[in-house]
C-alpha positions in Angstrom: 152.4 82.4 69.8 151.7 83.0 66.4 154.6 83.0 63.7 155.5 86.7 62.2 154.8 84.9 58.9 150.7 84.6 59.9 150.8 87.9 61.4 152.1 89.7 58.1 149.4 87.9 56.0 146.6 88.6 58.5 148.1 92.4 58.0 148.0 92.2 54.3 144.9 90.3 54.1 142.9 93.1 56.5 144.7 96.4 53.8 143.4 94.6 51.0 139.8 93.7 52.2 139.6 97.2 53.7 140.2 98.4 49.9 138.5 96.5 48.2 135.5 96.0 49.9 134.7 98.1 53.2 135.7 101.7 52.0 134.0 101.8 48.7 130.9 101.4 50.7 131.9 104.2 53.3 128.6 105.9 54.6 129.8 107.9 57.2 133.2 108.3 59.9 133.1 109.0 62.9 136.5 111.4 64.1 138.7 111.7 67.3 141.6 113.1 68.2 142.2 110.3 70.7 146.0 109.0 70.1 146.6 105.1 69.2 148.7 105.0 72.5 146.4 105.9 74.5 144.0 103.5 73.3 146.1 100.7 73.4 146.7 101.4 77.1 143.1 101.1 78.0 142.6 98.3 75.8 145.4 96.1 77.7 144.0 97.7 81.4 140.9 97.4 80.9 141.1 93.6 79.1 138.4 94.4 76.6 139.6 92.4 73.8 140.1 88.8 73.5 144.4 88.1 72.3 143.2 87.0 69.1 141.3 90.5 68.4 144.7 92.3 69.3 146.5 94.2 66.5 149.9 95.8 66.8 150.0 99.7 67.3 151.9 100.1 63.9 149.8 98.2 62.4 146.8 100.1 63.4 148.7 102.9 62.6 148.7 101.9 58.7 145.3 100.6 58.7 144.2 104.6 59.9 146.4 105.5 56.9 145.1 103.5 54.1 141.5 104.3 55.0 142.1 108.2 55.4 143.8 107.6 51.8 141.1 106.9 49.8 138.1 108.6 51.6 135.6 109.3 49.4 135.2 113.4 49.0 131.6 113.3 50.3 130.2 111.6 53.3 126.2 111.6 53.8 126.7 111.1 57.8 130.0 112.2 59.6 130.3 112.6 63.3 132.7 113.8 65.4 133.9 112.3 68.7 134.5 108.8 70.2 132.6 108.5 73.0 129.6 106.6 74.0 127.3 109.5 72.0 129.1 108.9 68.5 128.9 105.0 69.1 125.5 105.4 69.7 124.6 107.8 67.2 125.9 105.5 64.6 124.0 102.2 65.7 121.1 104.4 65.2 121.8 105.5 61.7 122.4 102.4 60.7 119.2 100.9 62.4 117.0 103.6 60.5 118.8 104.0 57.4 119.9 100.3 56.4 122.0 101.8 53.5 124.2 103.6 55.6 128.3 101.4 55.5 130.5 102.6 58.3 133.6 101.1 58.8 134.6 100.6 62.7 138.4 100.2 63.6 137.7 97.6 66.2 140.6 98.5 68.5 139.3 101.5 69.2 138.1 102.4 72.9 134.7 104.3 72.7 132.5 103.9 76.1 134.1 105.1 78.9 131.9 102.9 80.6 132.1 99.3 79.0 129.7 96.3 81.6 132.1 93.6 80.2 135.7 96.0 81.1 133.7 96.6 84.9 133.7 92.5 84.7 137.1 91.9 84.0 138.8 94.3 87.0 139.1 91.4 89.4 138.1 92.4 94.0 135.5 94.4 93.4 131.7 94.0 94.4 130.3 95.2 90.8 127.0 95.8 92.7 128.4 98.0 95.4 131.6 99.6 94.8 131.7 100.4 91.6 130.0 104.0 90.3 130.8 103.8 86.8 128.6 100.6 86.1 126.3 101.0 83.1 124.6 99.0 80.8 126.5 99.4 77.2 126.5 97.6 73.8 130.1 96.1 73.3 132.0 96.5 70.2 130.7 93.2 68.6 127.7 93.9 67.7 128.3 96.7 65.6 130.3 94.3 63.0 127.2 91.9 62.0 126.6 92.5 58.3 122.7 93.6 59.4 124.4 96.8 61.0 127.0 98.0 58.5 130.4 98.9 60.0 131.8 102.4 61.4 134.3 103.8 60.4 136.8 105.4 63.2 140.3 106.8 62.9 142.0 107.4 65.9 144.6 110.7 66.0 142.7 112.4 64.1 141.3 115.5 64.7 138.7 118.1 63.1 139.9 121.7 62.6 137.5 123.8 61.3 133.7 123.3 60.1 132.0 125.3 57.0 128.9 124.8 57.5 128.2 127.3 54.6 130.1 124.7 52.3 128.7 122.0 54.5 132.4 120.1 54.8 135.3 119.9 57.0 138.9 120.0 57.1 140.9 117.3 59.3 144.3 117.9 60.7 146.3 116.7 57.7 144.5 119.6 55.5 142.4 116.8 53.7 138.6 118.0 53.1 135.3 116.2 53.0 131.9 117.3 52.3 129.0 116.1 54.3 125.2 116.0 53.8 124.6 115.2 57.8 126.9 115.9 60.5 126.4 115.2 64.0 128.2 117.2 67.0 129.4 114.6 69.5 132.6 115.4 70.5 133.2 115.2 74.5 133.4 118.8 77.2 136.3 120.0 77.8 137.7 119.7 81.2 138.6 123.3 83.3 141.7 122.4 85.6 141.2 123.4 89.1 143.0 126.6 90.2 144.7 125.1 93.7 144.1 121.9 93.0 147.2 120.7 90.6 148.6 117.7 90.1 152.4 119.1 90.8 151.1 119.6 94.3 150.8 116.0 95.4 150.8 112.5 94.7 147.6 112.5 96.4 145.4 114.1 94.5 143.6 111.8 91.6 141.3 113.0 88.9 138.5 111.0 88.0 137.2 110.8 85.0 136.9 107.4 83.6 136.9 103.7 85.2 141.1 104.0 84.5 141.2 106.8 87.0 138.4 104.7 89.3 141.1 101.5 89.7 144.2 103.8 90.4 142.1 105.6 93.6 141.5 101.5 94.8 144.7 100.8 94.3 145.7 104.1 96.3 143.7 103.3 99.2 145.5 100.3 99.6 142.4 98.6 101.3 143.6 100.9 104.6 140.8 103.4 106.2 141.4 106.6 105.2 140.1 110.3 105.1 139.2 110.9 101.5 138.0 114.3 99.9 135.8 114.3 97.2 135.5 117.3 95.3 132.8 117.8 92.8 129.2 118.4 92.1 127.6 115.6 90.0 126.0 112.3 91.2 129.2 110.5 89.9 130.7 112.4 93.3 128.4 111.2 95.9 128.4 108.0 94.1 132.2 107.5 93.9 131.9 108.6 97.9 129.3 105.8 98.6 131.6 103.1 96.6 134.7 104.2 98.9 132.4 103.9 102.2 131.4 100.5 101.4 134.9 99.3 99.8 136.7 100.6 102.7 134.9 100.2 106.0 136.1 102.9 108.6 137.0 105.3 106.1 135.5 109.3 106.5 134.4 110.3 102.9 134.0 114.2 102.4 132.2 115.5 99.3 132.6 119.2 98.8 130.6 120.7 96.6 132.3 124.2 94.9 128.9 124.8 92.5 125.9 124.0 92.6 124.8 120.2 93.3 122.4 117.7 92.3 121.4 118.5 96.3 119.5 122.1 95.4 117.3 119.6 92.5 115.8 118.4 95.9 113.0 119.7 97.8 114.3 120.4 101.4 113.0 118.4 103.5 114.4 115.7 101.0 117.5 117.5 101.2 118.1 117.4 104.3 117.0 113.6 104.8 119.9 112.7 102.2 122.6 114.7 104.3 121.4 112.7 107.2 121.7 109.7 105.5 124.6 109.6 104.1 126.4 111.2 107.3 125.4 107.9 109.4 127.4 106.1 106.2 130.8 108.6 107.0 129.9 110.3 104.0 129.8 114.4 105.2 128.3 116.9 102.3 129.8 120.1 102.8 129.2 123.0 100.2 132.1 125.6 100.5 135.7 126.5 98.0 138.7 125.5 98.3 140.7 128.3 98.9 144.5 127.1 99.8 146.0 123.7 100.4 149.3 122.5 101.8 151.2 118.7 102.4 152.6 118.2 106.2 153.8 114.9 106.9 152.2 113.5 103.9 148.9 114.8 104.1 147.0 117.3 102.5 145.5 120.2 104.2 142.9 121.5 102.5 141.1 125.2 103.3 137.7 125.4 102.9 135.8 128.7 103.3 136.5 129.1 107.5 137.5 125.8 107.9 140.1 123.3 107.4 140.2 119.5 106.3 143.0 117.0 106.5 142.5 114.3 104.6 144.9 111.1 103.0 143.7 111.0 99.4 141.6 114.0 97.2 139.3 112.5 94.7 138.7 115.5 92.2 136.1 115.5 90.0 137.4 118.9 87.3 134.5 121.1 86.1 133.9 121.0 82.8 132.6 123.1 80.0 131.3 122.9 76.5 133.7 122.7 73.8 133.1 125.5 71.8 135.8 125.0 69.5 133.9 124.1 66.2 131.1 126.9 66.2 133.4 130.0 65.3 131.1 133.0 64.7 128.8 131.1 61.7 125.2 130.5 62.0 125.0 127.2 62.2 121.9 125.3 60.6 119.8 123.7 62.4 121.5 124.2 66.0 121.7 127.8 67.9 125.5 128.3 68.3 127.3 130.3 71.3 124.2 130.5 73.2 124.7 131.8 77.1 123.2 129.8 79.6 122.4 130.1 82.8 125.5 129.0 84.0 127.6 131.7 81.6 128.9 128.8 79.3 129.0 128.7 75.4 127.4 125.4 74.1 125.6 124.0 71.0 121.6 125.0 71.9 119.2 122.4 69.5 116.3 124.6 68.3 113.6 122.3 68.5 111.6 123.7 65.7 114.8 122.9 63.0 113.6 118.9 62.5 115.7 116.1 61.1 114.8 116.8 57.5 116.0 120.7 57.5 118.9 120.1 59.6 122.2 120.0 58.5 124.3 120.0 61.6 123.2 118.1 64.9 124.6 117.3 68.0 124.9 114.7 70.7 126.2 113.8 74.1 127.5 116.0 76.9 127.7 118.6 74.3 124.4 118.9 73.8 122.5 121.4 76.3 118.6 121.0 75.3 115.6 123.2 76.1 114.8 121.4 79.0 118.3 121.4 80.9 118.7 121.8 84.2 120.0 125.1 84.7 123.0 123.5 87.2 126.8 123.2 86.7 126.9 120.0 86.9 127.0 118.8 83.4 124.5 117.0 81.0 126.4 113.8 81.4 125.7 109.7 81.6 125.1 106.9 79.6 121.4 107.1 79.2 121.8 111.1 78.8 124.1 110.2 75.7 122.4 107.0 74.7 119.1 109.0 74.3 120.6 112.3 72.6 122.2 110.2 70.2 119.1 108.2 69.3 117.4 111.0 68.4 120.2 112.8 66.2 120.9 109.6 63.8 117.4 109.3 63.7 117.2 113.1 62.2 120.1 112.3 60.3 118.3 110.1 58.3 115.4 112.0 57.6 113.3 111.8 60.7 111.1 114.8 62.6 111.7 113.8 66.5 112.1 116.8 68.2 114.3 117.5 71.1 111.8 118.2 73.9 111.2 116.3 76.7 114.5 114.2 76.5 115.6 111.9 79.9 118.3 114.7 81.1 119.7 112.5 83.7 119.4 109.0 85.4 121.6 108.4 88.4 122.2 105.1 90.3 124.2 107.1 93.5 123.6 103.5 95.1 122.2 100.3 94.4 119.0 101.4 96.5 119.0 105.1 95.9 118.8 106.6 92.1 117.0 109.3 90.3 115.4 110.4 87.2 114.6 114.0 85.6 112.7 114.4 82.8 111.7 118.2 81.3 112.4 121.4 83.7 113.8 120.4 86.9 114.6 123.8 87.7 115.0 124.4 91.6 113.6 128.0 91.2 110.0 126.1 90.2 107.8 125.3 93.1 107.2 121.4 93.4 105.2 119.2 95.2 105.7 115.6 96.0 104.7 112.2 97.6 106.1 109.5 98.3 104.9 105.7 99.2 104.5 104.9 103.0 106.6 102.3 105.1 109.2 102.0 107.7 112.1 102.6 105.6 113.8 106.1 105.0 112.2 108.5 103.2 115.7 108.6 100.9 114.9 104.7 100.2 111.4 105.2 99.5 110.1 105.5 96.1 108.4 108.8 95.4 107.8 111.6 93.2 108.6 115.5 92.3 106.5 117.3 90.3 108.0 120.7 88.7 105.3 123.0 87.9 104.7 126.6 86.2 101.7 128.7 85.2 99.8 125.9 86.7 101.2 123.1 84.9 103.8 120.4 85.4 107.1 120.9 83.6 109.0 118.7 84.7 109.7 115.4 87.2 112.4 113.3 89.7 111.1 110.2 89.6 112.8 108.9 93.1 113.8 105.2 93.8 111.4 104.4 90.5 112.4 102.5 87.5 110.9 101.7 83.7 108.3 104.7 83.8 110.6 107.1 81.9 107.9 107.2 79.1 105.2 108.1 81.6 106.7 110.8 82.4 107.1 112.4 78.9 103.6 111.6 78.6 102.4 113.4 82.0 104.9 116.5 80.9 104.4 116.7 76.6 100.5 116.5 77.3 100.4 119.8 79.5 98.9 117.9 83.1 97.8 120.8 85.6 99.3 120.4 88.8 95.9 120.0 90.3 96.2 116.3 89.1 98.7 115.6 90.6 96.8 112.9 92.9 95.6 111.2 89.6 99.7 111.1 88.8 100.6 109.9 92.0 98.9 106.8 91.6 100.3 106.1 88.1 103.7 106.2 89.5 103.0 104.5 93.0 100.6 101.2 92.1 97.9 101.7 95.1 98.1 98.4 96.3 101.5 99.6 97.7 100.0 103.1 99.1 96.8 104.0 101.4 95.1 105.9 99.3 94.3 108.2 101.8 98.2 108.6 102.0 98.3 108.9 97.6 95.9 112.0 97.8 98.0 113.6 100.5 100.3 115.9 98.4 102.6 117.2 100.0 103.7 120.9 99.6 108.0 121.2 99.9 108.0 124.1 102.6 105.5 122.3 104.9 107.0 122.6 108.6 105.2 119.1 109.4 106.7 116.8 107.2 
């Protein structure tokens, strides 16, 4: 171990060079309200930091305190939050404004989602059991001298935005003015109304990879009867990764709202139900209305019928955080907007670029022009990765507008995912194809096209990969649906697909498919 002696001078050493030389430079900070304890928790879980990067809680505590001490009074770039869209909206200021110093406390936990945490939980097949796996950027790379540093002080939270005055005030009453600020705080979770935790031990909300290695650890490698209730992909996905991790277990996905099911056509609809039935994965849509323990399980009421199950798996609704728009016109975003789903959220207006826009947003808080209009939320990595490109790019200057954004990528299973791109709306009329071949239709790549007035608004690109781009293209350049056979084949190489079998377009509500 090492002696208190090196420890206090390693202490001293990282106040003074944090004076001296990394705050002076301060470009822009990134806010949470995220307590240290918390962190630390997941740090030591999760094994995401080497011993030798490990730093006390009160110390960390006094590092957040000298840096919030002498924080300069203006900021050029501030955002708020500490997820995976404020890491990533950072890396991207930096990257186009080379200027830009932002100091990173480097125990904090931002991605929910961290490849190299996945790595270190030890029994699990990565590949197969595990939902949350994403690609991410770890921590490191953010502290080379060619990226600047971030700036990032845990328990700290923002009260109140002027965005007449363009500053904030933080939680202590300290105020800093901004000439950029970027949005990126998290949703806020809606706890479900029978559902509570004070009702069993055996009901687990998931939210994060934590939550994912308590349910393993619950299922105690037995067959059970698991409920899943929730809406997303992360749902069906989690329900797959139980299926496979548990062999013999009955996996139940209720969806309460609506589900990334209605995005479907119906004859692909129907397919996926079928699939994932022969798997003992059962889709049922339906509320739950009443539940109940006898002998230790739970009895759940749904609509006219009833489920008994071991474990429930509950994914909570969520809704924008409204909390920082107030009744102000903000510039450069459309505040309190209505959607189609009767939620408040931050609305980007296109037409207010980068170099007019004062306040921007990222992230699961951001609900674009071309959002699905479904409840299940605007979430993912490459949802967040993508939004957050675009809004440090602005912040510096840039005119990318907001249209025709990646809403969603889903891997539900290492051989079925899906991508939408523009208005995936299930009240538009599609028409899709999809290459030949023995296998399932489900497995199968193949594509949706979204179309109104004649011309395609949006896409699900099924089972395809690395043609996100393509998309945009075939959608920002205004393609009439009547070229669609044209589009087919730049999705589906021919030399996989009769061409005969390319031209035949297939209309959703055909009775012969």
């Amino acid at each position: 171990m090492i002696s208190r002696t090196i420890i206090r001078a390693f202490r001293l050493f990282e106040k003074r060079y944090i004076r001296s030389h990394l705050v002076p430079f301060a470009a822009g900070c990134i806010l949470s309200g995220v307590t240290v304890s918390i962190l630390a928790k997941k740090r030591d879980a999760l094994k995401c930091f080497d011993e030798k990067q490990a730093v006390d809680v009160n110390h960390e505590d006094q590092i957040v305190d000298d840096v919030k001490d002498h924080l300069p009074p203006t900021v050029p770039y501030i955002i708020i939050g500490n997820g995976t869209a404020a890491y990533y909206t950072a890396v991207s200021i930096m990257s186009t404004d080379h200027k830009a110093k932002v100091i990173l406390n480097r125990n904090a936990f931002f991605l929910k989602y961290l490849k190299e945490s996945l790595e270190s939980l030890e029994g699990l097949d990565q590949k197969y059991s595990f939902p949350y796996f994403e690609q991410a950027v770890p921590f490191s790379s953010l502290l080379s001298d060619d990226q600047g540093h971030v700036s990032y002080f845990v328990n700290t939270t923002v009260t109140e935005i002027d965005s007449d005055e363009k500053k904030i005030t933080l939680d202590g009453g300290e105020i800093m003015h901004y000439s950029k600020l970027i949005i990126a705080n998290e949703m806020k979770e809606i706890p479900h109304p029978i559902l509570k935790s004070d009702l069993s031990d055996k009901i687990l909300k998931i939210s994060n990879v934590d939550d994912y290695s308590a349910l393993v650890l619950a299922l105690k490698n037995q067959p059970k009867v698991v409920t899943i209730l929730g809406s997303n992909a992360h749902a069906f996905s989690l329900g797959v990764s139980i299926s496979k991790l548990i062999p013999g277990s009955h996996v139940y996905v209720i969806n309460e709202g609506p589900s990334i099911l209605d995005l479907l056509p119906p004859h692909l609809k129907d397919k996926m139900v079928e699939y994932f039935a022969k798997k003992n994965l059962f889709i049922k849509p339906g509320k739950v209305e009443n539940a109940s323990t006898v002998d230790g399980k739970l009895i759940l009421g749904i609509d006219d019928s009833k489920i008994e199950c071991d474990l429930v798996a509950l994914f909570n609704s969520k809704i924008v955080d409204d909390r920082y728009v107030g009744g102000k016109d903000c510039k450069g975003i459309k505040c309190l907007q209505s959607t189609t789903l009767g939620r408040a959220g931050y609305f980007v207006d296109v037409d207010q670029l980068g170099i007019e826009t004062d306040i921007l947003t990222a992230g699961d808080n951001s609900c674009y022009k071309t959002e699905v209009p479904l409840a299940f939320e605007p979430a993912g990595f490459e949802y967040s990765y993508t939004t957050a490109s675009v809004a440090g790019k602005n912040a510096c200057g840039s005119i990318e507008k907001y249209t025709y954004l990646p809403f969603k990528i889903c891997n539900i299973t290492d051989r079925l995912r899906y991508q939408l791109v523009g208005d995936c709306s299930p009240s538009l009329e599609t028409v899709s194809v999809w290459k030949t071949g023995p296998k399932d239709i489900v497995t199968r790549p193949g594509i949706v096209l979204y179309h109104q007035d004649g011309l395609v608004v949006g896409m699900m690109l099924w089972n395809i990969n690395n043609k996100l781009d393509l998309a945009d293209e075939v959608i920002s350049s205004k393609t009439k649906i009547e070229d669609s056979v044209e589009v087919a084949k730049w999705f589906l190489p021919r030399s996989d697909l009769n061409v005969e079998e390319v031209s035949k377009i297939i209309p959703v509500d055909d009775p012969k498919y």
